[in-house]
C-alpha positions as CSV (number, residue, x, y, z in Angstrom):
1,X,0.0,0.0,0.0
2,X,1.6,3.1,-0.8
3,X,2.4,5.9,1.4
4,X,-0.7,8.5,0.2
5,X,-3.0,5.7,-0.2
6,X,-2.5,4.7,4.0
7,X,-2.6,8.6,5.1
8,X,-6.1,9.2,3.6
9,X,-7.1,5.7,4.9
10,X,-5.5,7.1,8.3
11,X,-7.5,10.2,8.0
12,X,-10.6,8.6,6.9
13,X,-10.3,6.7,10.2
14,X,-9.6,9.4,12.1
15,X,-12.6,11.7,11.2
16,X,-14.7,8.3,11.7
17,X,-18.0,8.8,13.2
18,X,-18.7,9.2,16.1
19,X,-16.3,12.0,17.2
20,X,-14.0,11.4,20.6
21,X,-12.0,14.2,22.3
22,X,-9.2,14.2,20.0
23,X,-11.3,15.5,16.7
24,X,-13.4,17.9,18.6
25,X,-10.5,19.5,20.2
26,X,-8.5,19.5,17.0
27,X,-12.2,21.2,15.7
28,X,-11.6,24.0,19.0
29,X,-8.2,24.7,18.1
30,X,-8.8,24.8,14.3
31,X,-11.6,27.3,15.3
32,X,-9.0,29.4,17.6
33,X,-6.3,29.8,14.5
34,X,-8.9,31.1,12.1
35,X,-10.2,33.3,14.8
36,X,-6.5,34.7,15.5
37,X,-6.0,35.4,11.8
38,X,-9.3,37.2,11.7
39,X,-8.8,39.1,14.9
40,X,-5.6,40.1,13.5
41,X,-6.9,41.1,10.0
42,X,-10.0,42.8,11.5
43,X,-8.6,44.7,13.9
44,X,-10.1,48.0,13.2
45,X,-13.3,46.2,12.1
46,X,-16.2,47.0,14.7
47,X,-18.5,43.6,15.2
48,X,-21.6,45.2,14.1
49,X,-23.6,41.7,14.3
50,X,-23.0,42.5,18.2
51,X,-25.0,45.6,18.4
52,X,-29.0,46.1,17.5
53,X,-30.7,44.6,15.8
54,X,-28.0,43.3,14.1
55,X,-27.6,40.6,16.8
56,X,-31.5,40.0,16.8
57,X,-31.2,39.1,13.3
58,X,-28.2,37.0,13.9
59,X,-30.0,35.1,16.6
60,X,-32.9,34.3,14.6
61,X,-31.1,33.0,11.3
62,X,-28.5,31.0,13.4
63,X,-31.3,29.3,15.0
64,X,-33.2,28.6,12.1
65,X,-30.4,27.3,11.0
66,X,-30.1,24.9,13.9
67,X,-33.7,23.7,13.9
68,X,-32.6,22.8,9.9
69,X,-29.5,20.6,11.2
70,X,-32.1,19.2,14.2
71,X,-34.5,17.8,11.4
72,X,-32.1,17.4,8.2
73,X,-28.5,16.8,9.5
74,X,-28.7,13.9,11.9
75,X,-25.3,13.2,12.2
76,X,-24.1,16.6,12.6
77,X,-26.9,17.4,15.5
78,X,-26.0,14.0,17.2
79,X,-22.2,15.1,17.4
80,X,-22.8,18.3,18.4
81,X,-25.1,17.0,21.0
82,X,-22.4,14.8,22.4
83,X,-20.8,14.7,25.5
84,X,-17.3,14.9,24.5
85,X,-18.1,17.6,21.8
86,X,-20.0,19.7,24.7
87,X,-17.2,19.4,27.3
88,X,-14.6,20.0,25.2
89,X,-16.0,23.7,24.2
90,X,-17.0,23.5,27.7
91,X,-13.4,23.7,28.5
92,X,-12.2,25.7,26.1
93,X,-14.7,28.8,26.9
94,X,-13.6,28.1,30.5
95,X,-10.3,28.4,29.6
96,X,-10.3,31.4,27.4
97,X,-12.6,33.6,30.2
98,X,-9.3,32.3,32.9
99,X,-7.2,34.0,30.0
100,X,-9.4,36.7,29.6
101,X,-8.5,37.9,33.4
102,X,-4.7,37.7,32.6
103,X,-4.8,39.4,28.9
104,X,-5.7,43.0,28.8
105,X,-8.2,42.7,26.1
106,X,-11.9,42.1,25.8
107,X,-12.0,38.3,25.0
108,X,-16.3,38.5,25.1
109,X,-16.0,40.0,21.5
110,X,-12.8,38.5,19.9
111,X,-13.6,35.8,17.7
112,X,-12.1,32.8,19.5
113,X,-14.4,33.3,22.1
114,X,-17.4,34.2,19.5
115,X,-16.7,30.7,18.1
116,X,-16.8,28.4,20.7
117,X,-19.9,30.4,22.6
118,X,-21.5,29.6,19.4
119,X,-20.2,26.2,19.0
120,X,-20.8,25.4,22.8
121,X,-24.6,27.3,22.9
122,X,-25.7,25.7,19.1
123,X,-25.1,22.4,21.4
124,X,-27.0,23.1,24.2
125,X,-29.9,24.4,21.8
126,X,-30.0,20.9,19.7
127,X,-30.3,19.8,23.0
128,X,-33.3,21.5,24.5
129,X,-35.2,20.9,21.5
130,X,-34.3,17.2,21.5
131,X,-35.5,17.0,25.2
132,X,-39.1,19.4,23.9
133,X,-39.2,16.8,20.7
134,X,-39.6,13.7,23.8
135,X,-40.7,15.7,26.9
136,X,-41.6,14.0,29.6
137,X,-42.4,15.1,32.9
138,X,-39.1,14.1,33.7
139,X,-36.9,16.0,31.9
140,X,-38.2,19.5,33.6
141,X,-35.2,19.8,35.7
142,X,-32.4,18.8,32.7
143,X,-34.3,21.7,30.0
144,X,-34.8,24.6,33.5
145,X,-30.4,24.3,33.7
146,X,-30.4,24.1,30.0
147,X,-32.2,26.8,29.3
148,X,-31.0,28.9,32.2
149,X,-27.7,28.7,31.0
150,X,-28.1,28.7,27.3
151,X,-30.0,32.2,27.9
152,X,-27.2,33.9,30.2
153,X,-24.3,32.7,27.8
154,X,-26.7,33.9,24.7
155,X,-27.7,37.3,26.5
156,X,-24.5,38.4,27.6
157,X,-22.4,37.7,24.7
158,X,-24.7,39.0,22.1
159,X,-25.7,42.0,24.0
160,X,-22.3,43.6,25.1
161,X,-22.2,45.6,22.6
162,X,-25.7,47.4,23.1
163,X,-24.3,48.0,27.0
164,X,-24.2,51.6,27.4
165,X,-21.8,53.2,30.1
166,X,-21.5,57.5,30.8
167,X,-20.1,59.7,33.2
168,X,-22.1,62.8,33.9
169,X,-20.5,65.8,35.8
170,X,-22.7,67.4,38.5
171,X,-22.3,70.7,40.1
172,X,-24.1,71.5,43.0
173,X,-27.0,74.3,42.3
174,X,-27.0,73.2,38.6
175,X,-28.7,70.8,36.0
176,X,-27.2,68.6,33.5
177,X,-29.0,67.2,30.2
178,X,-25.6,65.4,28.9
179,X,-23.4,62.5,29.5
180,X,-19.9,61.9,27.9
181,X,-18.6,57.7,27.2
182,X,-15.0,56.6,27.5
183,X,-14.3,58.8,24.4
184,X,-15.3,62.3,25.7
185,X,-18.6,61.8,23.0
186,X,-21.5,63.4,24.6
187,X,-25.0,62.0,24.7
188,X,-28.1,64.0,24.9
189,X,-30.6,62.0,27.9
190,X,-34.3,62.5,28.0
191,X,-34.1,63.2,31.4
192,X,-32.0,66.0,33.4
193,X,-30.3,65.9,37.1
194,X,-30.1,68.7,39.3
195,X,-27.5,68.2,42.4
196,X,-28.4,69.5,45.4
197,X,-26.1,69.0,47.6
198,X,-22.9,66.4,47.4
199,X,-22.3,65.2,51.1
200,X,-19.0,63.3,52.1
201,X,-18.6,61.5,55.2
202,X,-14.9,60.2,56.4
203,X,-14.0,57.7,58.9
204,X,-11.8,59.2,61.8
205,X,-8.4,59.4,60.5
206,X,-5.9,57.0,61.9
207,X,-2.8,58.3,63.8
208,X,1.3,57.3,63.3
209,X,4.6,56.8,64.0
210,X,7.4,58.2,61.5
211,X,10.6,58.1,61.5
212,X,12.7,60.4,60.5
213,X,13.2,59.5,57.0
214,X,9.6,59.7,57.1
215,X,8.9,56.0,57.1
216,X,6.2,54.5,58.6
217,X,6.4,52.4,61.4
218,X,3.0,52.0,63.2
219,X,-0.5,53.3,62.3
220,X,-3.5,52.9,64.6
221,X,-7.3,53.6,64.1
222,X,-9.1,56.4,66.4
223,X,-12.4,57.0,67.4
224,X,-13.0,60.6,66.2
225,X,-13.5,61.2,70.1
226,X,-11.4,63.6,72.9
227,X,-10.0,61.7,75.9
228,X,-9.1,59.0,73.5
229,X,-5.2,56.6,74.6
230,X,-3.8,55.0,71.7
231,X,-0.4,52.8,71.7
232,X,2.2,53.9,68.8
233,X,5.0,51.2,69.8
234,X,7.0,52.7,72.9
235,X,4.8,55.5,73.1
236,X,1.5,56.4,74.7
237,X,-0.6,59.1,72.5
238,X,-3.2,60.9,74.9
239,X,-5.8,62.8,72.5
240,X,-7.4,65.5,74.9
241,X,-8.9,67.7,72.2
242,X,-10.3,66.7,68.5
243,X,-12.7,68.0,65.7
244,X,-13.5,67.5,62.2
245,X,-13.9,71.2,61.6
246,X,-10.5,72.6,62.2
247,X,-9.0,75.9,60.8
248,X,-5.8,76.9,62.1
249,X,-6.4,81.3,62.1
250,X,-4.1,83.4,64.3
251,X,-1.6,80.6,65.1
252,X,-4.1,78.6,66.9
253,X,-6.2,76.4,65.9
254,X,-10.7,77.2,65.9
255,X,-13.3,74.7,65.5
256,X,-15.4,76.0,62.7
257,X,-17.3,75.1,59.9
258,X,-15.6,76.3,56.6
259,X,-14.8,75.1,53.3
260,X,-11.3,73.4,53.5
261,X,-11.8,72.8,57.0
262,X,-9.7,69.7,58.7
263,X,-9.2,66.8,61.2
264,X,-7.2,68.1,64.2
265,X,-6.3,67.1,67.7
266,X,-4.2,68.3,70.3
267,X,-2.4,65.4,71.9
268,X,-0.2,64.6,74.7
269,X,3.0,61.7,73.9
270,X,3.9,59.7,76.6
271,X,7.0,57.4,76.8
272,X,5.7,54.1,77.7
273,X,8.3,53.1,80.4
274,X,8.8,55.7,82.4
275,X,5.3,57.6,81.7
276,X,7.4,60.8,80.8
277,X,5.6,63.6,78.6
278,X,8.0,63.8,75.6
279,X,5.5,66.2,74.0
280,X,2.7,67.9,73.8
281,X,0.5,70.0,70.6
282,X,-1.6,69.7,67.9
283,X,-1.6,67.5,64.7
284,X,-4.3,67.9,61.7
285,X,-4.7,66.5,58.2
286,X,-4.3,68.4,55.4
287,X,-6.9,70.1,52.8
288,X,-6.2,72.7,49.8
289,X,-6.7,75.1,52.5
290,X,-4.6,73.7,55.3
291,X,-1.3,72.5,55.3
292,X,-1.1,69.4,57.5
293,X,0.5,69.6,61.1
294,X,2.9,67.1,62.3
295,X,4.1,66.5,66.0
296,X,8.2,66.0,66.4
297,X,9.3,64.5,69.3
298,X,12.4,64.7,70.8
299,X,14.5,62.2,69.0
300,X,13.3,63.4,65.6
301,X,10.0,60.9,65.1
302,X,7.2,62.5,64.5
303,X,3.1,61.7,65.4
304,X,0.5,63.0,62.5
305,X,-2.3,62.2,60.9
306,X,-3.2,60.0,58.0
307,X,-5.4,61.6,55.2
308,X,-8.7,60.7,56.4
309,X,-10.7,57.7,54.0
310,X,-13.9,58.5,52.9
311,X,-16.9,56.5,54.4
312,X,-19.8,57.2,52.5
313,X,-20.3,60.0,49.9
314,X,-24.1,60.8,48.4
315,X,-25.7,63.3,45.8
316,X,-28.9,64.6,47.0
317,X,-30.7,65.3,43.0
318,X,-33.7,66.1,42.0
319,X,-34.4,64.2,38.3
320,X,-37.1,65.5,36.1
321,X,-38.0,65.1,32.7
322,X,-39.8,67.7,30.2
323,X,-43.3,66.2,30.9
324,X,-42.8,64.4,34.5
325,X,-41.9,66.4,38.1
326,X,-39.2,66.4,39.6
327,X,-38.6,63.4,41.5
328,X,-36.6,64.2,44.8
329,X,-34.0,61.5,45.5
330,X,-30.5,60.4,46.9
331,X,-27.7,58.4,44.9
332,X,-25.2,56.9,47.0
333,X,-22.5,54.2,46.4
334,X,-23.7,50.6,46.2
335,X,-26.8,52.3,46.3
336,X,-27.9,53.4,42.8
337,X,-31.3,54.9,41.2
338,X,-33.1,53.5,38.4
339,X,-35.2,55.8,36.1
340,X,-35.8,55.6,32.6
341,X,-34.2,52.2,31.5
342,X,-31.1,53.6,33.3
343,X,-29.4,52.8,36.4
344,X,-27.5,55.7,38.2
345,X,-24.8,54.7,40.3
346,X,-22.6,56.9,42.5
347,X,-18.8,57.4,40.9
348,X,-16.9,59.4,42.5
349,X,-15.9,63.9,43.1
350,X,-13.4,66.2,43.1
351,X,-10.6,64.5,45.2
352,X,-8.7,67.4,45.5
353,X,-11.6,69.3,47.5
354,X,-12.8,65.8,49.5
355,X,-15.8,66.2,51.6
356,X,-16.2,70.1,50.5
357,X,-16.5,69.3,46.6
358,X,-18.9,70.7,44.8
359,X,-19.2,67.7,41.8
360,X,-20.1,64.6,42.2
361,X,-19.6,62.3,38.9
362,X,-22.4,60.1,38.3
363,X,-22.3,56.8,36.1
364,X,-25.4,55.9,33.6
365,X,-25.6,52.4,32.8
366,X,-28.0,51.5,29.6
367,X,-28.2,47.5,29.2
368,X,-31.2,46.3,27.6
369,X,-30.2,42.8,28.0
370,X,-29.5,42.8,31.4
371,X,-32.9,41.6,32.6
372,X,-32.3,38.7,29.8
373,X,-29.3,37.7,31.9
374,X,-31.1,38.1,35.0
375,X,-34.0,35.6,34.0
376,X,-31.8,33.4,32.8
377,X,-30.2,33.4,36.1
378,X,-33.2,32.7,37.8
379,X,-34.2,29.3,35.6
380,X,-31.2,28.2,36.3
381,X,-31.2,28.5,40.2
382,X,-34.8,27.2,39.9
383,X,-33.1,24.1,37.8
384,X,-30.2,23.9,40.3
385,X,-32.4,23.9,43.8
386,X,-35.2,21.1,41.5
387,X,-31.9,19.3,41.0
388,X,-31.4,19.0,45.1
389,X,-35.2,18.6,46.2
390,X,-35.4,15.7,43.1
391,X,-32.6,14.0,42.6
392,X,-34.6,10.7,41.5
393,X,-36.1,12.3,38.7
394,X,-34.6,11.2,35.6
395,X,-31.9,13.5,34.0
396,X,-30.8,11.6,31.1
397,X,-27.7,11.8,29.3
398,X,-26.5,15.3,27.5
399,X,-27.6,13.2,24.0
């Protein structure tokens, strides 16, 4: 038998049905070459089926398409339905999202990934309507994870693209109609926000040790409270005195309320062994009004004040459309506002100015498919706790 005549029998074997691991992952890895020569020769090519409605209409002909290899192509829909062909894209998305956290590029929309999430999902699809072609009561807890997770992988991929994210600028006593993306591009809303007031509150600033080539050795948490003994290492710190609302006017310092206004204390330092005062005065943090105040002790260590960390910051705003009145709210981190198929989350100020800033930046998220995801979620924790409460109703293979 001559040499060519024994490779194509060889191959002919090899690509014998049915498929095993070996030809599905030489199928993956085929996939991930063509989708590295694309990525590289589409670079500056925008994915437009990713964006509405052109990934409606991809949806709907690629699934059509599938229902065509469910009822024409039997061979194909069998392998695709199989379990090595499904774990082995299994894998390989698992692997390329792992990658994805290590690479500084969006591997959702590069075409590796697009690929096998359509590989992988086409599976699962073949699948559910195998298991709706022979339902039985039965097979409700295998089609609920099914479809649960063929719906989150579908949802998110397909519509990342039509995710909207904006910054808006606020300045207190003033409304804004726009929002700018990553790009500085602004975006006219149909709604406007009017800040209020921006409030910033800080956690007591912690107090430590430095030495004299201003490293530092020990740091300690305070209370925000007078008559306050804190430990820094061989040294006793007595707080006698503190406020939030320090302005140092006339070489002393006042408790008042004014804009640049500090943390300050005046503070005893104790050595711990023999009790001794080594010194005595004020400290304070530092503001663009205020320089901060360090305490030097005697053998050239010094006690201040670390810049204090902000708690909790909120926008009071007041939202209003053309046609609707205003509606009075607050926006606070981890806490955002949803109006008009938007959710308003709480960014972040002027850090320069801290608690006395007068703009707050607010961040406008648009994702129609987000409630997609969601649902798809919740079939799939439906299928997941019907999995626990039956496990002796029949599951059937993946086939």
């Amino acid at each position: 038998m001559s040499n060519g005549k024994r490779l194509k029998n060889e191959l002919s074997f090899f690509w014998n049905y049915p498929f095993g691991y070996e030809q599905n992952l030489l199928i993956l890895f085929s996939l991930w070459f063509v989708g590295l020569q694309l990525e590289y020769l589409t670079r500056t090519v925008s994915k437009n089926f990713l964006q509405f409605p052109h990934n409606l209409y991809f949806l709907i002909i690629w699934h059509l398409v599938l229902f065509i290899i469910y009822f024409k192509f039997y061979r194909i829909a069998k392998t695709c339905r199989s379990k090595e062909f499904v774990l082995t894209f299994m894998g390989g998305l698992v692997f390329l999202i792992i990658i994805s956290g290590i690479i500084p590029k969006d591997i959702v929309t590069s075409w590796p990934y697009l690929f096998t999430l359509v590989l992988l999902t086409s599976a699962l699809f073949l699948t559910i309507i195998k298991r709706f072609a022979k339902f039985s009561p039965g097979d409700s807890v295998f089609l609920l994870n099914h479809i649960g997770l063929w719906i989150i992988l579908i949802a998110a991929t397909f519509g990342s693209k039509d995710r909207l994210a904006l910054k808006m600028n606020l300045y207190e006593g003033k409304a804004t109609w726009e929002a700018y993306d990553q790009n500085s591009k602004l975006y006219p809303l149909p709604f406007a926000i009017y800040l209020s007031d921006f409030i910033l509150q800080e956690y007591p600033p912690e107090i430590a040790l430095i030495d004299e080539a201003g490293k530092l050795l020990v740091k300690k948490k305070t209370s925000g409270k007078k008559q306050e003994q804190i430990q820094l290492n061989n040294y006793k710190v007595h707080i006698d005195e503190v406020s939030d609302d320090g302005v140092y006017f006339n070489n002393n310092w006042k408790q008042t309320k004014h804009p640049g206004s500090v943390w300050f204390a005046n503070i005893k330092v104790y050595d711990k062994k023999n009790q001794q005062l080594q010194k005595s005065g004020y400290i304070a943090t530092g503001s663009f009004l205020q320089t901060e105040q360090l305490l030097f002790l005697k053998n050239k260590m010094m006690v201040k004040y670390l810049p204090a960390r902000p708690q909790k910051f909120t926008s009071l705003v007041k939202v209003f459309t053309p046609t609707q009145k205003a509606l009075e709210t607050s926006i606070e981190v981890n806490k955002p506002l949803a109006f008009d198929r938007y959710q308003i989350y709480q960014h972040s100020y002027d850090n320069k100015l801290g608690r006395w800033s007068q703009l707050s930046v607010l961040e406008l998220v648009y994702d129609p498919w987000i409630k997609i995801v969601y649902g798809g979620m919740v079939i799939l924790l439906i299928g997941t706790i019907a999995l626990v409460i039956f496990p002796s109703k029949r599951r059937g293979n993946h086939g």
